[in-house]
KEFIKOL-610615 format. One record per residue (C-alpha): x, y, z. Coordinates in steps of 0.25 Angstrom, whole numbers. Last residue first. Layout:
<setors>
       x       y       z
       X       Y       Z
...
</setors>
This chain:
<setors>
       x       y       z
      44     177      52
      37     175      42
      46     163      37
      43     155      50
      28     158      50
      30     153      34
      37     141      39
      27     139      50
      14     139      41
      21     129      30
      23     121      44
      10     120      48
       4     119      34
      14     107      31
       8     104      45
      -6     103      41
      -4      95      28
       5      85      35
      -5      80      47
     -16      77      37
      -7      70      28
       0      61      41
     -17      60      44
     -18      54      28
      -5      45      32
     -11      41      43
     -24      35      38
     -17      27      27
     -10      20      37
       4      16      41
      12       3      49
      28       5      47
      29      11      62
      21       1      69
       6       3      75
       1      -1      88
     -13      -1      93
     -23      11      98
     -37      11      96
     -46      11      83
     -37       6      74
     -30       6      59
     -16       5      58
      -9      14      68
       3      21      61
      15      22      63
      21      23      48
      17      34      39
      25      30      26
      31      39      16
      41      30      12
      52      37      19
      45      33      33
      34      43      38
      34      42      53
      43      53      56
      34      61      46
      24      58      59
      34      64      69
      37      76      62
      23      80      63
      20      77      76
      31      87      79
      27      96      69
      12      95      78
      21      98      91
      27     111      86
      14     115      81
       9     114      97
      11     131      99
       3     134      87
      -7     132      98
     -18     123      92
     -32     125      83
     -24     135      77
     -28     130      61
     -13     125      58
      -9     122      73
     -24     113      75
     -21     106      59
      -7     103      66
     -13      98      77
     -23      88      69
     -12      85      59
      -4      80      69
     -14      73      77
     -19      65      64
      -3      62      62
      -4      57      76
     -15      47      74
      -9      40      62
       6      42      66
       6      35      80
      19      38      88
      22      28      97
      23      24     113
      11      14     112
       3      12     122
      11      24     130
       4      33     123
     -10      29     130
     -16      42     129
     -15      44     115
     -15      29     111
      -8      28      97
       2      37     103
       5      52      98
      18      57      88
      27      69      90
      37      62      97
      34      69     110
      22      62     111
       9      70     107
      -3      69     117
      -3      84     121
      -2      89     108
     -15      77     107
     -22      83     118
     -21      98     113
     -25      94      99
     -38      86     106
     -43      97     113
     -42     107     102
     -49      97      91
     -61      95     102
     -63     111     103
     -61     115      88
     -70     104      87
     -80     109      96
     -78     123      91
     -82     117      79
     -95     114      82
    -104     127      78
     -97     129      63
     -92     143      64
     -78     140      61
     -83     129      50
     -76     116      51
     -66     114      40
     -53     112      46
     -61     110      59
     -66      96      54
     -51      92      49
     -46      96      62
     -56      89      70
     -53      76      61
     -39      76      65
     -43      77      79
     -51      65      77
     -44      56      69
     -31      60      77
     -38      54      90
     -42      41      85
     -28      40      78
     -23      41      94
     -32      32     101
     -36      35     113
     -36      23     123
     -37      29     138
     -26      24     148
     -24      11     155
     -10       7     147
     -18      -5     141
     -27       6     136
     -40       9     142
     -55       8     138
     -64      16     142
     -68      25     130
     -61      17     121
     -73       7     116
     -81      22     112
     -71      25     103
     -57      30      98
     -60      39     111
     -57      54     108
     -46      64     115
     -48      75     122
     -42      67     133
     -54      73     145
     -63      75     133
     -63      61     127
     -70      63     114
     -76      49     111
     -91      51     114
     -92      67     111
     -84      66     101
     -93      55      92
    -103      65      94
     -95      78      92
     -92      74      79
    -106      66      75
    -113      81      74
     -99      90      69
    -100      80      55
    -116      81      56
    -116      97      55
    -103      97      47
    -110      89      36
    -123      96      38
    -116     109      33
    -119     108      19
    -105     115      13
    -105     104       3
     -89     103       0
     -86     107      16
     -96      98      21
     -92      88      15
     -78      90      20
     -83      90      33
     -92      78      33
     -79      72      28
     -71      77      42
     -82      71      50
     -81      54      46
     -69      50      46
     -60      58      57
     -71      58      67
     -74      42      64
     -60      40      69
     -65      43      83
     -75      34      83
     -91      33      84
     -93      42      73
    -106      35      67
    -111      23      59
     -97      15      62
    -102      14      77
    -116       8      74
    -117      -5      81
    -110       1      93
    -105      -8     102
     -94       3     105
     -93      14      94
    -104      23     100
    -106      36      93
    -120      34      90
    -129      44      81
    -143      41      79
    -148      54      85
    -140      67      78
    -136      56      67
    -151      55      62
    -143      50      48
    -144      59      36
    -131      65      40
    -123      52      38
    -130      50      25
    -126      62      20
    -112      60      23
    -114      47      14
    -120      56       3
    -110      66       4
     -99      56       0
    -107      49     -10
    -109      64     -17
     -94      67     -13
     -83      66     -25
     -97      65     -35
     -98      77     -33
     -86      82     -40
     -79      96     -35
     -64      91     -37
     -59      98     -24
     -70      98     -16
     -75      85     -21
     -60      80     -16
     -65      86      -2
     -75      78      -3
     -71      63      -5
     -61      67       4
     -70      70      15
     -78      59      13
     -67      50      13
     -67      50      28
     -81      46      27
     -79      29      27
     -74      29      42
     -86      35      47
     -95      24      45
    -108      28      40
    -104      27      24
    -102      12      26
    -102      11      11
     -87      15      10
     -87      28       3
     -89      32     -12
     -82      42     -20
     -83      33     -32
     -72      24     -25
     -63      27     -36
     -67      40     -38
     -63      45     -26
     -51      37     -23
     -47      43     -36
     -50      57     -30
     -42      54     -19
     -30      51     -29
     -32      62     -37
     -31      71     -23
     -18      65     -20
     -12      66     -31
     -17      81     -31
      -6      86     -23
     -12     101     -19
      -2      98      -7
      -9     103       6
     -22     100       0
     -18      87      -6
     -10      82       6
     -23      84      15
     -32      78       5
     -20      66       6
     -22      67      21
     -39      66      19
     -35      54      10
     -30      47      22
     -40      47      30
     -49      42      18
     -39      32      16
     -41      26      29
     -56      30      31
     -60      21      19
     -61      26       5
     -47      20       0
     -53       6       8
     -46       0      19
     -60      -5      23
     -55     -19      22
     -51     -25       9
     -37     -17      11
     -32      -2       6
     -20       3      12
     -10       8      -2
       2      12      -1
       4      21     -12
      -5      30      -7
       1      29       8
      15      33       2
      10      44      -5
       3      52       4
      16      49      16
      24      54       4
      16      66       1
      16      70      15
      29      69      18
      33      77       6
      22      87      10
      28      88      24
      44      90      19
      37     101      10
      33     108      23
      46     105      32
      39     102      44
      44      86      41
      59      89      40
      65      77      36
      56      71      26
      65      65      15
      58      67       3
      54      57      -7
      64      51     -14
      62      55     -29
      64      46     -39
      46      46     -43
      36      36     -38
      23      33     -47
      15      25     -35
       5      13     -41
      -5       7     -29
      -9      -4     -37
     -27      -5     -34
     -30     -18     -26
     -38     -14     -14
     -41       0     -20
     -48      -8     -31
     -55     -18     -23
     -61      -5     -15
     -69      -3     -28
     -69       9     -39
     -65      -2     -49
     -52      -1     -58
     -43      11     -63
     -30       7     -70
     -17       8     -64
     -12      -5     -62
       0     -13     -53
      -4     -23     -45
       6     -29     -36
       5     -18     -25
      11      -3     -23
      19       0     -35
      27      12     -36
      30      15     -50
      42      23     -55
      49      36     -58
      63      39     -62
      72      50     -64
      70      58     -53
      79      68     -53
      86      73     -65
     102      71     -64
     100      66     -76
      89      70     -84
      73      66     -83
      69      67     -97
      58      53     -96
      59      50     -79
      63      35     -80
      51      26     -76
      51      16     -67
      42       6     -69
      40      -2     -56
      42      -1     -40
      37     -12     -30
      32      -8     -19
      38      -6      -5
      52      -3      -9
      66      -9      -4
      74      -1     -15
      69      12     -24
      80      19     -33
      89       7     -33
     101      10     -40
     108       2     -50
     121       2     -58
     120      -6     -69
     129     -15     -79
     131     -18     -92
     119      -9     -95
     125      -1    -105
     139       3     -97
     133      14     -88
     122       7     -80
     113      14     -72
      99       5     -66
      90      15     -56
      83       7     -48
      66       4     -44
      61      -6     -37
      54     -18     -38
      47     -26     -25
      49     -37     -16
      64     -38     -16
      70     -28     -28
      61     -29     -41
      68     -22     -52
      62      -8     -56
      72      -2     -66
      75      12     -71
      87      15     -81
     101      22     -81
     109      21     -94
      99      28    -100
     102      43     -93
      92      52     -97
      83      40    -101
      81      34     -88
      77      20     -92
      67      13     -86
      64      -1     -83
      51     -10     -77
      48     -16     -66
      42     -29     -74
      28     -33     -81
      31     -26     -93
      34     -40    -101
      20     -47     -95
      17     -58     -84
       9     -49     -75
      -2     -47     -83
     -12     -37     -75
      -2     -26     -77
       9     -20     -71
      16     -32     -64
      29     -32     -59
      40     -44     -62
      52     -47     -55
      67     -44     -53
      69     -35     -63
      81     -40     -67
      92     -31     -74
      99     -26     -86
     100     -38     -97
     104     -31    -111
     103     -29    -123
     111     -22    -133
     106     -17    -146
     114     -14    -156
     122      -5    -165
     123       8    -158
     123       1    -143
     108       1    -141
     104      -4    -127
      97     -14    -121
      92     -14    -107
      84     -28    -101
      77     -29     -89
      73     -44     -86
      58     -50     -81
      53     -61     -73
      40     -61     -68
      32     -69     -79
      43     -74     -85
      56     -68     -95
      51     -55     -97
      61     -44    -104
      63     -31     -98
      67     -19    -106
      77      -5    -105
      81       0    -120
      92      10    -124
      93      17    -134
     106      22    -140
     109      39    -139
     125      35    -133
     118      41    -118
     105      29    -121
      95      33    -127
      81      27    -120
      73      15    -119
      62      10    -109
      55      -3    -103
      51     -12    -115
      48     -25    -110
      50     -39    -117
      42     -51    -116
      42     -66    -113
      57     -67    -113
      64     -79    -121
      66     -73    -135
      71     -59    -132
      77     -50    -144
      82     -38    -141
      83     -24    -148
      76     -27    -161
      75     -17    -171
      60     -14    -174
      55     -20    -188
      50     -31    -181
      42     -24    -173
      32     -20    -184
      31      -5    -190
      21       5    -191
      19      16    -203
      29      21    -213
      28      35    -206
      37      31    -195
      47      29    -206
      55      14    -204
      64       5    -200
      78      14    -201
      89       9    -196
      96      20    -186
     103      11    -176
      91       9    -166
      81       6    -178
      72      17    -183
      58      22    -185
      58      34    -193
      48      46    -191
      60      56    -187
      63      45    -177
      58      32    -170
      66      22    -165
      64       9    -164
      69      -2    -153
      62     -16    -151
      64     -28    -140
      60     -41    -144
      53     -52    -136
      51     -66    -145
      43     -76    -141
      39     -78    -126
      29     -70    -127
      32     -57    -140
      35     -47    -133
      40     -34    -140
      47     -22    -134
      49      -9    -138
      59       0    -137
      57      14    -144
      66      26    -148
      60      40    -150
      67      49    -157
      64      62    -153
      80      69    -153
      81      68    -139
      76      52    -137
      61      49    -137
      58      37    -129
      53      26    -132
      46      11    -124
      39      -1    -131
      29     -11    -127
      27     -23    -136
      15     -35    -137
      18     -47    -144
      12     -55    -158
       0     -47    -164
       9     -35    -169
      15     -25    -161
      17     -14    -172
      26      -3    -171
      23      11    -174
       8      11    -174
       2      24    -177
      -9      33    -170
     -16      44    -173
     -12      58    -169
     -12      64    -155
     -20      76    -154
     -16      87    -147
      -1      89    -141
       2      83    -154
       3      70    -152
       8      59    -163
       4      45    -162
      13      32    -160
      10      19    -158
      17       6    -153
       8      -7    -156
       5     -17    -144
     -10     -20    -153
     -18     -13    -140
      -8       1    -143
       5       4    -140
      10      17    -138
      18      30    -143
      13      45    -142
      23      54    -152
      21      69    -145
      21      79    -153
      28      94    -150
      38      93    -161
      53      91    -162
      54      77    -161
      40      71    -157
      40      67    -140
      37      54    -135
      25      49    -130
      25      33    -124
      10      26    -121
      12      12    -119
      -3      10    -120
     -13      16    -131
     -25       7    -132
     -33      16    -144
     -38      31    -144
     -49      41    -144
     -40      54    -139
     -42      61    -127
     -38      73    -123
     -33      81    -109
     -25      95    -108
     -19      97     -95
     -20     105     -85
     -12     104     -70
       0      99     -75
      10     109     -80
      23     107     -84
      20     113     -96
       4     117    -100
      -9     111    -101
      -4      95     -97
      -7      87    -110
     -17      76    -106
     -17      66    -119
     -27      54    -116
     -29      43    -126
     -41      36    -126
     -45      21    -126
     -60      17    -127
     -67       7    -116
     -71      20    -109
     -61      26    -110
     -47      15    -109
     -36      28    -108
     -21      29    -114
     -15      40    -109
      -5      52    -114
      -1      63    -105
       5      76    -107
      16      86    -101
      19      99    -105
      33     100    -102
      37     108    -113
      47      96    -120
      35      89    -118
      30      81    -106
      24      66    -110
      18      57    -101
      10      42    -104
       0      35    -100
      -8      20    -104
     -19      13    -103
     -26      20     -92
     -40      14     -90
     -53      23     -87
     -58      21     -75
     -69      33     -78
     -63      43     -68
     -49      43     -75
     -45      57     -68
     -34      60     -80
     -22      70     -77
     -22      71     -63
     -11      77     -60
       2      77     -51
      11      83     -43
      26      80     -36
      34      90     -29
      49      89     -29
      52     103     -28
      63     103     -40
      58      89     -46
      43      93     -48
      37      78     -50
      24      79     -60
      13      70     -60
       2      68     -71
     -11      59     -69
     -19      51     -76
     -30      43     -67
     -32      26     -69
     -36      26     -54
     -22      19     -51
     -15      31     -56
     -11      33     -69
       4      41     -70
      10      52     -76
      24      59     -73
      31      73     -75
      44      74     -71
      45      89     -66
      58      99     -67
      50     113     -67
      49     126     -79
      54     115     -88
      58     102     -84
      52      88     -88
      54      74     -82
      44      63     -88
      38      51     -82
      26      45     -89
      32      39    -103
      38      27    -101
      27      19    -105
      20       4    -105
      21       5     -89
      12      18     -88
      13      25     -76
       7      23     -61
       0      29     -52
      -4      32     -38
       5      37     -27
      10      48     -35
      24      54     -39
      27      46     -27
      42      50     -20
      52      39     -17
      52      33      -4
      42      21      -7
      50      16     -17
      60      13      -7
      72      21      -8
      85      15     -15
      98       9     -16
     112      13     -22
     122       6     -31
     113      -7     -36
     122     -13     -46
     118     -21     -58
     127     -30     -66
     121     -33     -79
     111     -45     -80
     116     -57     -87
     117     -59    -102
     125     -69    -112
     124     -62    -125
     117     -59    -136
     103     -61    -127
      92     -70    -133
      87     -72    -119
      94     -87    -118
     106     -83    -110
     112     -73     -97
     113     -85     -87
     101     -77     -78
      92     -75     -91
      97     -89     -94
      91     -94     -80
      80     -85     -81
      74     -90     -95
      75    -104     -89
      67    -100     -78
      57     -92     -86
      56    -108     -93
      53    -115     -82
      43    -107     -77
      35    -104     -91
      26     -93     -93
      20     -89    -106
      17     -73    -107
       7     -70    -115
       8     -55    -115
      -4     -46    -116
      -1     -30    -120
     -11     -23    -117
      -4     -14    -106
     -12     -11     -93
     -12       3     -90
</setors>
């Protein structure tokens, strides 16, 4: 979404510094009057960012528009959202206010790297909803019109394209008493247009304001209760003059704020300086428009930022008082963020938004310490003075573009969204199918005003979902790829992703599921190129399970060839399980870890071809790596072959907990599937038993189990990677009677403990970083590895305890 617009913006030390000293002493910005910034009081403080719930993990709106956040109710109370993910995909969310459920579509799959110029959401007085985009195809722009089938619905929508030209700032508002939709934008020339939409063709266009060669504009509207629509626009001119424009449009008139008439619509376009000037600013190097809305007297109200350098900024609020306009200082900003590739540009700031059901009340994002946040600004004397209240404080990203909810109403709850960004880019257009990509790729979350749930009763069902979807989301926003093998294909992410598949399933939360997919198609559903080594098959399995859903070859053809590979092998002879001085140890399952990697995809293939060779070789190179690290007397497995005599500093045998819970969680994934009358699984049945009963008998009385099983007194502290892989092992066990019901309170318990370790953020803290043997670990240190086993483990006991309260209620 890259806005056209170039600014040359001339940069000069001395003279910003001079324009700061009078901005401070209140001179020299062409104002009437002497000005300082009003008094603003911050009344209350605020969560972190991070503590508010995530609409999705992975998008952002448009920044040239206020139109992508609207509250409707009908037969439910939803606010409706759209956002572009970072894959360049359309999609539709919807937050359900009275159970507090958030879903989503996926409107257009943009396979093709197609570039989004520009979106916009519009929800009738029937709460259909429909979305209007901007897309480069194939070097031609299009126009996408997606109307959802039916009201409040969003599972079927109704898609055309229409041959167009560079559409950006796209705006609809609604036509007085009819059921067309006036589209507003501005084209590559800066000019504002308007076309008519029907709900099936959209007419051609016309320029309502012309930009002309010197300067670029962008403009804000909204339609006030009686369909007029009323317009802010700003106009840069580089260091020359910067004006700030109002016009309103009504019964096909364009008018001035007190009721001059300029012209009929019908009479054609018209220049900026027909527009009535709201402010004049000489000395700035652009302006910004941010929003307007009617104020309670029925007056509009404009917020803006003016640029005074290349990273200083001002808000500004002017106000119609009957016969002029006022305009006024409102806050600093604090710093400069960048949304696009020029980071010396007029929009390049938090950004402003102005609850319209209440416009004495708007959104800011003002950078506080090391990042921008978002508050809530209430002033009840025309912006004299403000009361403010931090809505996020002490974040760990920064938090831009807050967007007022369009028809939210006082008291209505939330009234805001905003932007959740993760690094310094910021960008939203699909690049290269390369690692580089993922190593650079902005992380962009859509946050919505509501705190996500306090988890104080974690065997309460819904309290499980909401811990999972939190712990999901935080790990998606929080990004662990690195220039090492870190990649989003590796065994990391492909751990993790079989806890999302788990969410998915349990959930039907098809965020998630997009956002696999796109991993898919980003990597051209590829692996790493070392396709022997264990480690680069986890995604296998999810490769495949998404083509049992989606049913597209071309999800597994590069999976099952590599699979293929392993089975064209002589394995029955050439296999070697030694990892010590081997020269081969990454060619076949010579580690625990490998157990989790490697066999569960063979499954899944299996599953989705039904050609049994894949169990066949799967249950093969099982029981041979078992049979050298299996410990019988522990019924527990060596890491490796390098453990097998070795001691700890304590004297005693080096197991290594997350070595373990790879396996055993592994053994419940396989007999999930496993045939009943497949001729090994007794044997796995057997081993899973065996090592259930030793880790019950393992568990410490907090709920948790040590880094070094038999060693606990290494290190006296619970370790989430490896014991959320128990948990969900044992819990699997109770769900399918593998184990005595008898041991369910012991699995809650483990349970309980590793929501414990989930901080308000959605963080899972204590976890070992990636090893092969037992180290230490601290409480703030994570991984994308445990928060897939921490889904893992939440999926069986939602079904745990779903099945106890209905036992309970039965009874």
């Amino acid at each position: 979404m890259n806005i056209i617009n170039k600014y040359k913006i001339f940069s000069n030390t001395i003279r910003e510094q001079v324009l700061l000293v009078f901005l401070l002493l209140g001179i020299g910005l062409n104002f009437s009057h002497a000005q300082s910034f009003p008094k603003a009081r911050i009344k209350s403080s605020g969560l972190t960012s991070e503590s508010y719930k995530s609409v999705t993990f992975n998008g952002a709106y448009d920044w040239t528009t206020n139109s992508n956040a609207v509250f409707f109710e009908g037969k439910q109370a939803c606010t409706y959202l759209s956002w572009v993910d970072n894959y360049g995909d359309i999609h539709v969310g919807a937050y359900d206010h009275a159970s507090g459920k958030i879903k989503s579509t996926l409107v257009y799959d943009n396979v093709k790297n197609e570039k989004v110029q520009s979106t916009a959401l519009f929800v009738n007085g029937e709460g259909r909803i429909t979305i209007f985009a901007n897309i480069l195809q194939q070097g031609r722009y299009q126009t996408l019109i997606a109307s959802a089938t039916a009201p409040e619905h969003m599972e079927e929508w109704h898609c055309q394209t229409i041959e167009s030209a560079y559409m950006t700032a796209l705006q609809p508002v609604a036509c007085a008493n009819t059921q067309e939709v006036l589209l507003f934008w501005q084209n590559e020339k800066s000019d504002i247009c308007f076309s008519k939409w029907n709900n099936k063709a959209l007419a051609s266009e016309k320029v309502l304001i012309q930009s002309a060669a010197s300067g670029s504009m962008n403009f804000r509207l909204m339609a006030d209760e009686k369909g007029e629509v009323h317009m802010a626009v700003a106009d840069s001119r580089s260091n020359s003059n910067n004006y700030l424009y109002y016009l309103k449009l009504a019964a096909g008139k364009l008018y001035k704020a007190d009721g001059t008439l300029i012209q009929e619509l019908s009479a054609g376009s018209i220049k900026k300086d027909q527009l009535e000037v709201i402010c004049q600013d000489k000395q700035g190097q652009g302006l910004w428009s941010w929003d307007i809305a009617m104020s309670p007297e029925n007056k509009p109200v404009v917020a803006y930022s003016s640029q005074l350098g290349d990273a200083k900024f001002i808000y500004k609020w002017a106000n119609w008082t009957g016969s002029k306009w006022e305009d006024k200082l409102l806050a600093d900003p604090k710093g400069a963020f960048a949304y696009g590739l020029d980071k010396a540009a007029p929009f390049q700031v938090g950004g402003l938004s102005i609850d319209r059901s209440s416009p004495n009340v708007l959104y800011a994002s003002v950078k506080r310490g090391e990042h921008f946040e978002i508050e809530k600004w209430s002033t009840r004397n025309k912006g004299k003075s403000w009361k403010v209240d931090a809505i996020t404080q002490e974040s760990a990203k920064d938090n831009v573009l807050p967007l007022a909810i369009s028809g939210a109403l006082s008291p209505q709850t939330p009234k805001v969204v905003w932007l959740q960004n993760t690094n310094e880019e910021f960008g939203l257009n699909r690049l290269e199918n390369t690692n580089q990509w993922f190593l650079s790729r902005a992380i962009t979350a859509v946050k919505i005003g509501v705190p996500a749930p306090v988890i104080d009763n974690p065997l309460n069902p819904s309290q499980i979902k909401n811990v999972m979807h939190e712990v999901a989301d935080w790990q998606l926003i929080t990004p662990r790829y690195n220039k090492g093998m870190l990649t989003a294909t590796n065994w990391h992410y492909g751990a993790f992703y079989v806890g999302l598949r788990a969410l998915v399933e349990m959930d039907g939360d098809n965020r998630y599921k997009d956002e696999m997919i796109n991993i898919g198609q980003a990597y051209n559903w590829q692996l790493m190129d070392d396709i022997f080594h264990a480690d680069r098959l986890t995604v296998v399995d999810i490769w495949a399970w998404l083509y049992s859903l989606e049913q597209d070859p071309y999800m597994i053809d590069k999976s099952q060839w590599a699979l293929d590979i392993h089975l064209a092998q002589n394995y029955k002879k050439a296999t070697d399980v030694r990892f010590k001085g081997s020269l081969h140890k990454h060619h076949w399952w010579t580690w625990c870890d490998a157990l989790f990697m490697a066999p569960p995809s063979f499954v899944e293939m299996w599953k989705v071809t039904g050609e049994e060779k894949y169990l066949d070789y799967m249950s093969e190179q099982w029981w041979k790596t078992s049979d050298y690290l299996y410990s019988e007397s522990d019924s527990l497995f060596f890491r490796d072959d390098r453990f097998f005599e070795k001691k700890s500093e304590n004297g005693k045998k080096i197991i290594w907990s997350r070595g373990n819970g790879w396996v055993v969680a592994a053994l419940a994934r396989i007999l999930t599937y496993l045939p009943e009358d497949y001729p090994t699984r007794p044997k796995f049945e057997k081993q899973y038993k065996e090592m259930a009963a030793k880790l019950l008998e393992l568990q410490h009385e907090d709920g948790m189990w040590r880094v070094s099983l038999l060693d606990p007194e290494y290190l006296d502290q619970g370790e989430s990677s490896g014991s959320a892989f128990f948990t969900y092992a044992l819990a699997w066990g109770v769900n399918n009677g593998m184990i005595d019901f008898q041991y369910q309170s012991a699995v809650e318990k483990a349970w309980t403990a590793l929501c414990n370790n989930v901080n308000r953020e959605g963080r899972l803290g204590y976890v070992q970083q990636v090893a092969g043997d037992p180290y230490p670990f601290k409480a703030s240190e994570s991984h994308v590895y445990a928060a897939g086993a921490f889904l893992l483990a939440g999926k069986e006991m939602y079904q745990m305890q779903q099945q106890k309260e209905l036992s309970s209620a039965a009874q």
